[in-house]
C-alpha positions as a Python dict, from the first residue, in 0.01 Angstrom:
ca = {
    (1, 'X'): (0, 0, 0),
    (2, 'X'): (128, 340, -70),
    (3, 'X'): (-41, 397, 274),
    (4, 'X'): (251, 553, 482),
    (5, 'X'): (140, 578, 858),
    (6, 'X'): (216, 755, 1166),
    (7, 'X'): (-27, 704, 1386),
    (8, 'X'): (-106, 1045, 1683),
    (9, 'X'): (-364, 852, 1986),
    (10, 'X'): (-530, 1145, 2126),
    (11, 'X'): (-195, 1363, 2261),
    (12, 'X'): (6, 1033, 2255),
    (13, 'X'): (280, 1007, 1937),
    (14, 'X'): (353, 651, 1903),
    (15, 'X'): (721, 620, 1769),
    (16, 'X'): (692, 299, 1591),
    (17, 'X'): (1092, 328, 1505),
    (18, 'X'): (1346, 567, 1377),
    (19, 'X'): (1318, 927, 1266),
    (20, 'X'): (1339, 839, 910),
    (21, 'X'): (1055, 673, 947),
    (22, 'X'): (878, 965, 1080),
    (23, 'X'): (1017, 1223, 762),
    (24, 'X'): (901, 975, 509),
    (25, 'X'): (518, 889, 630),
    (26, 'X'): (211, 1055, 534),
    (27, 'X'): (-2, 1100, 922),
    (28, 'X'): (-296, 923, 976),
    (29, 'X'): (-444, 1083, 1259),
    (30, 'X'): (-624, 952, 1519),
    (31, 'X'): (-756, 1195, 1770),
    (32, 'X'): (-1081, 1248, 1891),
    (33, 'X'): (-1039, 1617, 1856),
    (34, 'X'): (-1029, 1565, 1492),
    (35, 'X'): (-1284, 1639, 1240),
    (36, 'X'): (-1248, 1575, 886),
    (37, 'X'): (-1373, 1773, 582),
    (38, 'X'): (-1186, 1658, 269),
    (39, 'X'): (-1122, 1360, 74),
    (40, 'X'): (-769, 1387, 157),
    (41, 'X'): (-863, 1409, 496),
    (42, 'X'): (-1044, 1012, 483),
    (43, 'X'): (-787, 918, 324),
    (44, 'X'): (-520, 1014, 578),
    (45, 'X'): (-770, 918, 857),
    (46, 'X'): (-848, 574, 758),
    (47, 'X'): (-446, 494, 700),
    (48, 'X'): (-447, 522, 1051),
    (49, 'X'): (-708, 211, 1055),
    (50, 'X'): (-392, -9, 894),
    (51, 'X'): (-101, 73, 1093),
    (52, 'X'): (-126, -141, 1408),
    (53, 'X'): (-211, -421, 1172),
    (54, 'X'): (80, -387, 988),
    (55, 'X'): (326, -371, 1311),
    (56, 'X'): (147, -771, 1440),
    (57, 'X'): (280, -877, 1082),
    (58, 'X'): (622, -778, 1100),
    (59, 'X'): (879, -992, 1206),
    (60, 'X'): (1088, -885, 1470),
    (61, 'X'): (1145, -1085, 1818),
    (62, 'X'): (1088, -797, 2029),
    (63, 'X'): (703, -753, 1904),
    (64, 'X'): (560, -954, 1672),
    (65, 'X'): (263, -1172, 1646),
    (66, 'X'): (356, -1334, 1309),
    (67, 'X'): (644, -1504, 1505),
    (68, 'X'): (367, -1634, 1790),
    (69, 'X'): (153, -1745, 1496),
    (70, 'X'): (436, -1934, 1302),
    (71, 'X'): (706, -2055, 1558),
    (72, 'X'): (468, -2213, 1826),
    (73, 'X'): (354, -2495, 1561),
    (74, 'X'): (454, -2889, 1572),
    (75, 'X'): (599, -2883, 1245),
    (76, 'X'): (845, -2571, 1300),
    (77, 'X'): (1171, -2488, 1454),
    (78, 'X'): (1426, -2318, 1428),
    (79, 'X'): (1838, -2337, 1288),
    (80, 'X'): (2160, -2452, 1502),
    (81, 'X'): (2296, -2129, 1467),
    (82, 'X'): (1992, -1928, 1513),
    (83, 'X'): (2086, -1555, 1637),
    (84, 'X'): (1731, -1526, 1805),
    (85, 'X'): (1767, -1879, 1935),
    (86, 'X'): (1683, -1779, 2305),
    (87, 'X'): (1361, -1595, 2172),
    (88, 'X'): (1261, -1889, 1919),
    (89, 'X'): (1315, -2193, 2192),
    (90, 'X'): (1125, -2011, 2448),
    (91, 'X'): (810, -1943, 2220),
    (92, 'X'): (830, -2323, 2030),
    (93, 'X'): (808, -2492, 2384),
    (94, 'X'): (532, -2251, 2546),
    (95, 'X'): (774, -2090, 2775),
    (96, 'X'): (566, -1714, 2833),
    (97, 'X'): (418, -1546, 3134),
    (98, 'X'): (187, -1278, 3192),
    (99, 'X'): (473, -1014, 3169),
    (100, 'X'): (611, -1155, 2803),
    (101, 'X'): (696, -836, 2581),
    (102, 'X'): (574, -1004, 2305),
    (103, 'X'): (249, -1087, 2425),
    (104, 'X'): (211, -744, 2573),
    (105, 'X'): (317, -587, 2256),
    (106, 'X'): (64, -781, 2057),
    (107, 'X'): (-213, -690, 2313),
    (108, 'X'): (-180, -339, 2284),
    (109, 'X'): (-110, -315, 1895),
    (110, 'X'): (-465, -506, 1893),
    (111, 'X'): (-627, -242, 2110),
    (112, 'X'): (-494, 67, 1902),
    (113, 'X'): (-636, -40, 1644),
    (114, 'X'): (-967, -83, 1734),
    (115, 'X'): (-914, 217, 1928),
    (116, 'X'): (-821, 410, 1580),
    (117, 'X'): (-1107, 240, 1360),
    (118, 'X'): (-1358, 350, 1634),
    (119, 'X'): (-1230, 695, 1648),
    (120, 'X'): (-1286, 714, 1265),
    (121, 'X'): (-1621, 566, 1232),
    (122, 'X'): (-1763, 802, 1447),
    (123, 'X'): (-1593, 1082, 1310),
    (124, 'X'): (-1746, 1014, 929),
    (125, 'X'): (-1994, 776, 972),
    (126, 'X'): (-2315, 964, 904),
    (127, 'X'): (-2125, 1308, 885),
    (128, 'X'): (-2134, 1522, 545),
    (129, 'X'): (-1838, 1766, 481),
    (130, 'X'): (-1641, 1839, 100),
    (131, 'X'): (-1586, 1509, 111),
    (132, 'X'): (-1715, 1251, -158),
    (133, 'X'): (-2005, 982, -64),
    (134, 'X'): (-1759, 783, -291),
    (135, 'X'): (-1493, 833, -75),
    (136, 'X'): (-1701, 818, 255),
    (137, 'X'): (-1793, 523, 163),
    (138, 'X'): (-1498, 311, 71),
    (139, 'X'): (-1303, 428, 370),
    (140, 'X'): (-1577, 342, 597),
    (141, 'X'): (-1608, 6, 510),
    (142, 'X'): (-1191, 22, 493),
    (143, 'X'): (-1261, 119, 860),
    (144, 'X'): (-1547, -152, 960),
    (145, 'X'): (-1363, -432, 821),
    (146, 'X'): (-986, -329, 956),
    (147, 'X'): (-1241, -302, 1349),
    (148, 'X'): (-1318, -667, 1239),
    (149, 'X'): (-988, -795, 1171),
    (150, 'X'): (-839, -703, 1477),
    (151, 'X'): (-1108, -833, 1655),
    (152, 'X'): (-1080, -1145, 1490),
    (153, 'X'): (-718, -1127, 1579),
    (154, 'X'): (-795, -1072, 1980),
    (155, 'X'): (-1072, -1363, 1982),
    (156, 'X'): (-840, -1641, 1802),
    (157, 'X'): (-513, -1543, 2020),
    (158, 'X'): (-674, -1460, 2349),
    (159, 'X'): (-1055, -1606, 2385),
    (160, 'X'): (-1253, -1385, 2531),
    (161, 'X'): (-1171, -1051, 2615),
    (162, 'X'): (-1249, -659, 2682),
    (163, 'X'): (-1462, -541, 2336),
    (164, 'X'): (-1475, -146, 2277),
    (165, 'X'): (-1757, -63, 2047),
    (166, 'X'): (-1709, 299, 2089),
    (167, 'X'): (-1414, 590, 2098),
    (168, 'X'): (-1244, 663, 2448),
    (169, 'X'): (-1369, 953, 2550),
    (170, 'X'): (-1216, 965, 2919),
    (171, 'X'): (-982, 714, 3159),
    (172, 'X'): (-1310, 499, 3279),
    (173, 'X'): (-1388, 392, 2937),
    (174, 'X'): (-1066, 162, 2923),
    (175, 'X'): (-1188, -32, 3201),
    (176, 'X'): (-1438, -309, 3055),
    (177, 'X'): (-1508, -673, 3172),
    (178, 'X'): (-1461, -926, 2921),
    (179, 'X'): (-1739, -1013, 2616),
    (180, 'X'): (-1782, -1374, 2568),
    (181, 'X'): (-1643, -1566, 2263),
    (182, 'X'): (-2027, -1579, 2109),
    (183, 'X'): (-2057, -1187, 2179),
    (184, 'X'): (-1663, -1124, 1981),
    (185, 'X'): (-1783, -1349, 1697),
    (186, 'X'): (-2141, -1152, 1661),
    (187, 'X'): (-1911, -824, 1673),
    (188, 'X'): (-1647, -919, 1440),
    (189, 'X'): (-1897, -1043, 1127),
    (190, 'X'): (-2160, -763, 1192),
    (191, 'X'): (-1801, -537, 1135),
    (192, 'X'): (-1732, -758, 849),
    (193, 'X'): (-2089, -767, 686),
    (194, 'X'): (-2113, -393, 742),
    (195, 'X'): (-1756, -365, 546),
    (196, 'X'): (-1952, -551, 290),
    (197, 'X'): (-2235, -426, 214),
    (198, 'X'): (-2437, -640, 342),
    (199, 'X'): (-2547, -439, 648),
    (200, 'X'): (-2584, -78, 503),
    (201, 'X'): (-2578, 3, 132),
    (202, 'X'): (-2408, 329, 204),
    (203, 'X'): (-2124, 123, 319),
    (204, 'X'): (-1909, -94, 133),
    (205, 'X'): (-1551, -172, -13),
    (206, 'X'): (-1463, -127, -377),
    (207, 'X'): (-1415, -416, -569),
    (208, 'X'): (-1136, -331, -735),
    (209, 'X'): (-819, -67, -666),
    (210, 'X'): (-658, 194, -817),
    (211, 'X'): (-303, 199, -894),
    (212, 'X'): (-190, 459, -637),
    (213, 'X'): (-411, 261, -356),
    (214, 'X'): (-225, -73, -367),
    (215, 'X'): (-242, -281, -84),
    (216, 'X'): (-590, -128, 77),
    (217, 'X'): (-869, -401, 132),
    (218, 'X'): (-1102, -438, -142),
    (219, 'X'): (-1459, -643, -165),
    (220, 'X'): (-1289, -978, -243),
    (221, 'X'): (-1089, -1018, 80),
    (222, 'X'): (-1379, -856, 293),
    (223, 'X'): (-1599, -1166, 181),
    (224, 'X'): (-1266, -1331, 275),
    (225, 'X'): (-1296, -1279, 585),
    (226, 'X'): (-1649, -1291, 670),
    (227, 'X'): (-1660, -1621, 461),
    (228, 'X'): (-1296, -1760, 723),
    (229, 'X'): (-1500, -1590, 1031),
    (230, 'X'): (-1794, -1808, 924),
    (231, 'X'): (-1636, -2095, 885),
    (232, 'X'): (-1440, -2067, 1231),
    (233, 'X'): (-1795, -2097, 1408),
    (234, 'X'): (-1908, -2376, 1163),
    (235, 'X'): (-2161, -2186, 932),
    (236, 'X'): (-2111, -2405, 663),
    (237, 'X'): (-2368, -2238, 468),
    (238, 'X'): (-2253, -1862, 524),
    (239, 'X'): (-1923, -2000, 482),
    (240, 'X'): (-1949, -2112, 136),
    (241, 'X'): (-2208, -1825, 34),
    (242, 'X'): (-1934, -1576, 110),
    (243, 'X'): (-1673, -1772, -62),
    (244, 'X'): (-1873, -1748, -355),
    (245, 'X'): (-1898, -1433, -414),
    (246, 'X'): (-1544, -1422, -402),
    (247, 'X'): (-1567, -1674, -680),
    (248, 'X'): (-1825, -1529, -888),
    (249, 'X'): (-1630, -1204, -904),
    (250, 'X'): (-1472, -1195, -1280),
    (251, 'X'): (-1182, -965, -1157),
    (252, 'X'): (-1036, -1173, -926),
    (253, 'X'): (-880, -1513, -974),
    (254, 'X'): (-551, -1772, -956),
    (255, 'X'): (-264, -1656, -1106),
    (256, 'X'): (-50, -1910, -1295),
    (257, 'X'): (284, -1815, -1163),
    (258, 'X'): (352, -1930, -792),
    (259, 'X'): (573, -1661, -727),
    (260, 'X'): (359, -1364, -878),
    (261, 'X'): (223, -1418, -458),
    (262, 'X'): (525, -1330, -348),
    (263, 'X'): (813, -1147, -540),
    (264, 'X'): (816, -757, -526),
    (265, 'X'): (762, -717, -904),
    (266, 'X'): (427, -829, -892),
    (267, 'X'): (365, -594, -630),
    (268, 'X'): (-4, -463, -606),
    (269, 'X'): (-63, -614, -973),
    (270, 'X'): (-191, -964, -904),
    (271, 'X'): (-578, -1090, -926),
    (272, 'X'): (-566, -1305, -697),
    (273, 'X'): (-438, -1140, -356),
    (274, 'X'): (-737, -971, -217),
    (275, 'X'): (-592, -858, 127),
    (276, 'X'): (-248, -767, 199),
    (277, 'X'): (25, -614, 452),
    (278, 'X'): (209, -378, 304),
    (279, 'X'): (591, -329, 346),
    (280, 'X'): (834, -53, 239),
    (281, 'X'): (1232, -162, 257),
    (282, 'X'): (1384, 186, 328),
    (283, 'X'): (1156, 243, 592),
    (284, 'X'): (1157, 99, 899),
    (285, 'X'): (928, -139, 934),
    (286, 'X'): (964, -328, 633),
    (287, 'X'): (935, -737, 671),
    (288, 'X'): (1185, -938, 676),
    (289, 'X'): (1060, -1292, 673),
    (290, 'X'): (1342, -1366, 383),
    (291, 'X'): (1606, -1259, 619),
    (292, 'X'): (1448, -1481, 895),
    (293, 'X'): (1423, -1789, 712),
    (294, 'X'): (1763, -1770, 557),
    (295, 'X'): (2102, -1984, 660),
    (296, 'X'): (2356, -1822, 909),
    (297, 'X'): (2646, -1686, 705),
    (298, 'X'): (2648, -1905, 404),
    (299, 'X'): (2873, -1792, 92),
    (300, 'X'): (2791, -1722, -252),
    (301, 'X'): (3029, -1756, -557),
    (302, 'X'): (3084, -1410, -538),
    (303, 'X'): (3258, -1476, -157),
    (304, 'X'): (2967, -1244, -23),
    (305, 'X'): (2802, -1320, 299),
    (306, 'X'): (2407, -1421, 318),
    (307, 'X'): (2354, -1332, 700),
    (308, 'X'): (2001, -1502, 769),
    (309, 'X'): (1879, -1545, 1131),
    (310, 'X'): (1738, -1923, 1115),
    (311, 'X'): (1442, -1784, 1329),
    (312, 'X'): (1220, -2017, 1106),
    (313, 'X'): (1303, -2348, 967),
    (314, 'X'): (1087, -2666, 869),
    (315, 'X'): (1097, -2996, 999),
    (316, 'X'): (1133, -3239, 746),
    (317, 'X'): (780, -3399, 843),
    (318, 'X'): (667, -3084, 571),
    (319, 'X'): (873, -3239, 304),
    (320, 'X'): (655, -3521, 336),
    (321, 'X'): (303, -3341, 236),
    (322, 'X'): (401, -3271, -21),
    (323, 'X'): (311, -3479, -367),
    (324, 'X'): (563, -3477, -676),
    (325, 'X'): (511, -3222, -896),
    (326, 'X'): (383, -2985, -633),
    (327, 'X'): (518, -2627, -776),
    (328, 'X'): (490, -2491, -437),
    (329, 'X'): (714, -2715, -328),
    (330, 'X'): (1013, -2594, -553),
    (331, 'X'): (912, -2247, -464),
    (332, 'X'): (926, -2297, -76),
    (333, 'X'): (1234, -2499, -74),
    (334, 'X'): (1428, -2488, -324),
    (335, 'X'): (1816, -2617, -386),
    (336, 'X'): (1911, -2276, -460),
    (337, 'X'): (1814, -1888, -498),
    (338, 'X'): (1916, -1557, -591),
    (339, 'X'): (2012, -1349, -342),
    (340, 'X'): (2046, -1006, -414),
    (341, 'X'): (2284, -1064, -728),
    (342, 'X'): (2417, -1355, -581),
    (343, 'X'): (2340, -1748, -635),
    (344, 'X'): (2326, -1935, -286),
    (345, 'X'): (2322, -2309, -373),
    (346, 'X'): (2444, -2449, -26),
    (347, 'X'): (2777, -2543, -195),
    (348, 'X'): (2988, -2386, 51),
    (349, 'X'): (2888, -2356, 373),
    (350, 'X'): (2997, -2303, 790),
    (351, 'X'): (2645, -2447, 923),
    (352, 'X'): (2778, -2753, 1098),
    (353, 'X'): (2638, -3095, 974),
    (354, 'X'): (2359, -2936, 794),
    (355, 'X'): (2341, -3075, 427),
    (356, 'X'): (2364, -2788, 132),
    (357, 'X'): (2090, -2588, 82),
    (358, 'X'): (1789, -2835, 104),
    (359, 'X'): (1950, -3106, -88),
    (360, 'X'): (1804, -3447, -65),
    (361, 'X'): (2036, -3622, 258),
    (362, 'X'): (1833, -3912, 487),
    (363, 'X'): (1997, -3688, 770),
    (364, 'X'): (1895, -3347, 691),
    (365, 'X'): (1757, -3224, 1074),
    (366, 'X'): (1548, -2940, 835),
    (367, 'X'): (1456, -2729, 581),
    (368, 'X'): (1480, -2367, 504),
    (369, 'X'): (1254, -2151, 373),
    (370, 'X'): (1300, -1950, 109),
    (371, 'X'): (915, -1889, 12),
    (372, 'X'): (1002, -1460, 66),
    (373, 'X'): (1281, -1351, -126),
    (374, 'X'): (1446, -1006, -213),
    (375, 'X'): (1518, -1067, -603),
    (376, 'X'): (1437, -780, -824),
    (377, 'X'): (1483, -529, -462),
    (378, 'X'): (1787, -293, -424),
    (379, 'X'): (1925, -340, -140),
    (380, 'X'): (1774, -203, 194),
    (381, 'X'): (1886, -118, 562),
    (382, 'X'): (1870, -415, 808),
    (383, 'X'): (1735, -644, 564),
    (384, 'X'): (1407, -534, 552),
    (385, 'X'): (1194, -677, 247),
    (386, 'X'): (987, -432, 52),
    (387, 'X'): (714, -772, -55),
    (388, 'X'): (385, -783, 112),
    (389, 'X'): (247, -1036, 327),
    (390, 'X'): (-66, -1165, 195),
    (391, 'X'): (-366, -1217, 424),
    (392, 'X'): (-681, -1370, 181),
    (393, 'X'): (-610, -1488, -170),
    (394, 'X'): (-815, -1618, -365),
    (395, 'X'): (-709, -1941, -302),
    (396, 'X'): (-879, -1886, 64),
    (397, 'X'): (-1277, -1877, -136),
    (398, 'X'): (-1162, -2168, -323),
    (399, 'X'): (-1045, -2419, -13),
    (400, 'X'): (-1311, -2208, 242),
    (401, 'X'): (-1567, -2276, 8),
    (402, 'X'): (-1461, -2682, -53),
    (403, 'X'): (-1463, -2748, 314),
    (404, 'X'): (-1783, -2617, 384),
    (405, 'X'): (-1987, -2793, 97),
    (406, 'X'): (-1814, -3096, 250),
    (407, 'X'): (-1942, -3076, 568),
    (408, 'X'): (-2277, -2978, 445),
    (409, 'X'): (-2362, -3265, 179),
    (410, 'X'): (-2004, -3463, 135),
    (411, 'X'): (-1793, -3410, -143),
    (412, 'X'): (-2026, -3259, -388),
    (413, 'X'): (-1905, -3141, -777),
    (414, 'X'): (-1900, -2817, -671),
    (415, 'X'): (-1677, -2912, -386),
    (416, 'X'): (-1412, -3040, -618),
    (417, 'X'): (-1452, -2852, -874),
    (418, 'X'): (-1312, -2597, -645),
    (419, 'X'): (-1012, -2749, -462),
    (420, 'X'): (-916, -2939, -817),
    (421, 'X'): (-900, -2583, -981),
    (422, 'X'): (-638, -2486, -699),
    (423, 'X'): (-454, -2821, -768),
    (424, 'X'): (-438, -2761, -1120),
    (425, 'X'): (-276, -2433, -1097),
    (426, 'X'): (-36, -2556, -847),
    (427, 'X'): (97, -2854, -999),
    (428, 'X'): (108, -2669, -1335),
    (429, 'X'): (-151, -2876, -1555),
    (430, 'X'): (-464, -2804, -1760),
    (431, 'X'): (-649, -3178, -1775),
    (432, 'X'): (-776, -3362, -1508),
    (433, 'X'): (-445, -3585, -1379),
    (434, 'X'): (-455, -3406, -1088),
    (435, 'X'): (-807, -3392, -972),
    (436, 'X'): (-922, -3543, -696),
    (437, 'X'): (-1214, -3797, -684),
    (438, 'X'): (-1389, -4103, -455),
    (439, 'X'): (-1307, -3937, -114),
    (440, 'X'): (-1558, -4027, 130),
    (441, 'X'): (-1663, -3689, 357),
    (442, 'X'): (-1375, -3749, 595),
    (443, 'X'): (-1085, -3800, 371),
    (444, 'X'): (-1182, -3486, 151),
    (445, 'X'): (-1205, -3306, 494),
    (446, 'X'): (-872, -3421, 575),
    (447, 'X'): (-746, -3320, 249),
    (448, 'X'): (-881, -3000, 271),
    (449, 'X'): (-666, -2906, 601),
    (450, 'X'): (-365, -3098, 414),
    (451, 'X'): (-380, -2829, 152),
    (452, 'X'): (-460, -2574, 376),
    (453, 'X'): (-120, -2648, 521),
    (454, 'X'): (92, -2649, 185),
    (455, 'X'): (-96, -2320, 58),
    (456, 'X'): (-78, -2126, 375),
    (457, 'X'): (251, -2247, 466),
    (458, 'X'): (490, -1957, 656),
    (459, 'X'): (194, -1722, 561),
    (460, 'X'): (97, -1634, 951),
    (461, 'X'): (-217, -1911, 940),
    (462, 'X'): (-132, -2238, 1047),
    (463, 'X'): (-141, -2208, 1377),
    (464, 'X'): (-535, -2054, 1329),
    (465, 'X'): (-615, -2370, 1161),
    (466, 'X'): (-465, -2556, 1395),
    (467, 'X'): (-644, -2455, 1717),
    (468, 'X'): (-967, -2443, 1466),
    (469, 'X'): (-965, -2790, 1363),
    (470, 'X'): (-784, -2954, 1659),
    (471, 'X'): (-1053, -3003, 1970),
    (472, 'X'): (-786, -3120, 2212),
    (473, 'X'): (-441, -2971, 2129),
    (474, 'X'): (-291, -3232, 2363),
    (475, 'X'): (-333, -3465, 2046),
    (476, 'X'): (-88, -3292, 1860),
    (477, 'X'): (147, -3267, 2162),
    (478, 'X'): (27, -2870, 2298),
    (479, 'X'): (-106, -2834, 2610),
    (480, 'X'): (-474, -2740, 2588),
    (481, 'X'): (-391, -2433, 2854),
    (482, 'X'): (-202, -2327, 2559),
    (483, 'X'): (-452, -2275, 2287),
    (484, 'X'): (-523, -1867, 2437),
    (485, 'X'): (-252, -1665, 2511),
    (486, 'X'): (-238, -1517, 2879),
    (487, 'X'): (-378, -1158, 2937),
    (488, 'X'): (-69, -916, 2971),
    (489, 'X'): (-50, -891, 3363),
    (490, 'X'): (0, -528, 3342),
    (491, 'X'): (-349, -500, 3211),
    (492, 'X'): (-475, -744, 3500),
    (493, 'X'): (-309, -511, 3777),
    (494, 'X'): (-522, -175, 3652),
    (495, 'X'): (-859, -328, 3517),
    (496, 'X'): (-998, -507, 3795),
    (497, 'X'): (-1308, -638, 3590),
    (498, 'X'): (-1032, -887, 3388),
    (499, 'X'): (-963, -1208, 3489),
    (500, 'X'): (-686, -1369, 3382),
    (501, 'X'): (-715, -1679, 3148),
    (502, 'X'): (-556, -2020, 3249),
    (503, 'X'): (-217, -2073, 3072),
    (504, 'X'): (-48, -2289, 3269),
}
């Protein structure tokens, strides 16, 4: 998104980083002093909506919630010579408190953002000014369905909680008891359908972006989201009514290239990412998942150094989903890649007893994951990747839609028909030698979370479909206490209407 943010919470400046930061971004305010007249005005309002969003998807150890979502699964780890080795070990084995940063960090980028989507709905909603009804429009429903999405975000990671509906308006109004789970859910799709459409016409997303708004949420990955909400609570049928409309959009679909998802020339310009986090590489924060994933100090031809922090590597149980031919596969991890200008094949190497670069060895302890890359970037400070992190595809209406037809009526047509368009792109064919066919209900629903796994893999989502299709983590070795996070203590201490949720 050329949405640049710096976010003002009533007299509060919140310094996400460094001053550079500061000189390059466009302000979105959020104050309830504010009023706003002018269409530049939304639009600087609304970025405001984004920007706490954007900080829980950036990886960094000392606040991020991409790295609770992604190292805490069975199937991850992370490299022997890890430099955030202390962080990663602690997080994979459930070692937290109360008083862990991270947590904290992630409960209060959570709450600012509500905090800022509130502030701006009441500001506009209902308000005329030289404004457009265009514009009020499309950043209201930017604003009603960002509300949702960190709601969603606050249900799935900490159960029930605290759920402003309205602006702070004094020091009382921070102090709320917690809503129940059912109460979140009704909250967080009422925000969604509203975001839609589908509560009040006057309200509702654009299909479709222009060039210089890249990366804001359009209709597709609203219905995204309302169609993944539904299908959390098991609303098969909203589920795959959602998904379709996703589906029956003609402007959105797969793309045939694998890494058109995720390399930065295909930036903004792809049909079939509907909701994304945006990232600029000379200003902090950018992401830097490509610098996470990659080896410790291995060497090019060139002699050049590739320092990658191992925070994130796969156990070779992942290998194993995968079926030959699989293009994702290659993609994900490959024998080699270009870093920068340089070729790193694995060929020479100081990682002790780890194979080359994901070649085929019985002993190989993992894999790493080269799914983010910075080819085609110039070169930025601290490693930061100007690529996006992609939230809803397309793929998501596809596989949302599958699994809900299956647990409606079995494995109808339809239900194929969708997942075996997915496979087709992804193992590169136009016939039918891919399709599935003859799974009873339970295999196709097992199938369905397979490739769930391989499509979502290192995207920030396994460990949602983990806790949602897992009834008793302990089966999958994760202590059940686990499956919320704990309420920050801090929080706990001042708002004596919380109670604190059982985490160990």
């Amino acid at each position: 998104m050329k949405i640049k943010i710096l976010l003002i919470a009533l007299t509060t400046v919140l310094l996400y980083s460094c001053s550079d930061f500061l000189q390059e971004q466009t302000m979105g305010v959020k104050t309830t002093a504010n009023f706003y007249t002018t269409n530049d005005d939304l639009e600087k309002a609304v970025n405001a909506c984004y920007a706490d969003m954007n900080q829980l998807y950036r990886d960094h150890e000392s606040g991020s919630l991409f790295r609770l979502l992604e190292i805490r699964l069975p199937y991850m780890t992370f490299g022997d010579l890890s430099t955030e080795r202390s962080t990663q070990e602690s997080l994979s084995k459930f070692i937290y408190t109360p008083t862990d940063g991270m947590i904290n960090t992630t409960w209060r980028r959570i709450y600012q953002g509500i905090e800022a989507c509130n502030v701006f709905i009441e500001k506009v909603e209902g308000k005329k000014a030289n404004f457009t009804d265009a514009m009020q429009t499309r950043t209201l429903g930017e604003a009603y369905f960002m509300r949702g999405m960190y709601k969603y975000t606050l249900v799935r990671n900490f159960g029930s909680a605290p759920l402003p509906l309205k602006a702070t308006a004094g020091v009382n109004d921070v102090y709320l008891a917690k809503s129940s789970i059912d109460d979140m859910y009704t909250s967080l799709i009422k925000d969604f359908r509203t975001a839609c459409g589908e509560e009040n016409p006057v309200i509702k997303l654009s299909v479709t972006n222009a060039a210089a708004d890249g990366g804001r949420i359009i209709l597709g990955g609203g219905f995204c989201a309302l169609a993944d909400a539904y299908l959390t609570r098991k609303d098969w049928t909203n589920a795959a009514k959602y998904a379709q409309k996703v589906i029956d959009e003609p402007k959105y679909g797969l793309e045939t290239k694998i890494e058109s998802l995720y390399l930065f020339e295909y930036k903004y310009k792809t049909k079939e990412i509907l909701y994304e986090i945006s990232f600029n590489n000379h200003i902090d924060p950018g992401q830097r998942l490509h610098h996470s994933s990659c080896p410790y100090l291995k060497f090019s031809g060139t002699g050049k150094k590739v320092h990658g922090t191992e925070s994130y590597v796969a156990k070779p149980v992942v290998i194993s989903w995968y079926e030959a031919g699989d293009l994702r596969k290659a993609w994900t991890f490959p024998t080699s890649f270009l870093y920068g200008d340089d070729i790193i094949d694995g060929t020479t190497t100081t990682l002790n007893k780890i194979s080359p670069l994901n070649k085929v060895n019985p002993t190989l302890k993992y894999y790493f994951i080269c799914k983010w890359r910075t080819t085609g970037q110039a070169e930025a400070p601290w490693s930061w990747d100007a690529s996006n992190t992609s939230v809803y595809k397309y793929s998501d209406a596809l596989l949302i839609k599958a699994e809900a037809l299956n647990e409606i009526s079995g494995p109808t047509p339809d239900a194929y028909s969708a997942i075996n368009l997915l496979r087709k792109r992804n193992f590169g064919v136009t016939d039918n030698s891919k399709d599935l066919a003859g799974l009873s209900k339970d295999d196709f629903r097992l199938t369905i979370y397979k490739e769930r796994k391989l499509e979502y893999f290192f995207e920030g989502k396994g460990w949602y479909d983990l806790i949602r299709t897992t009834p008793d983590l302990s089966t999958v070795g994760i202590p059940e206490v686990k499956r919320y996070m704990p309420i920050p203590q801090s929080e706990i201490d001042i708002n004596k209407l919380l109670t604190q949720n059982v985490w160990e």
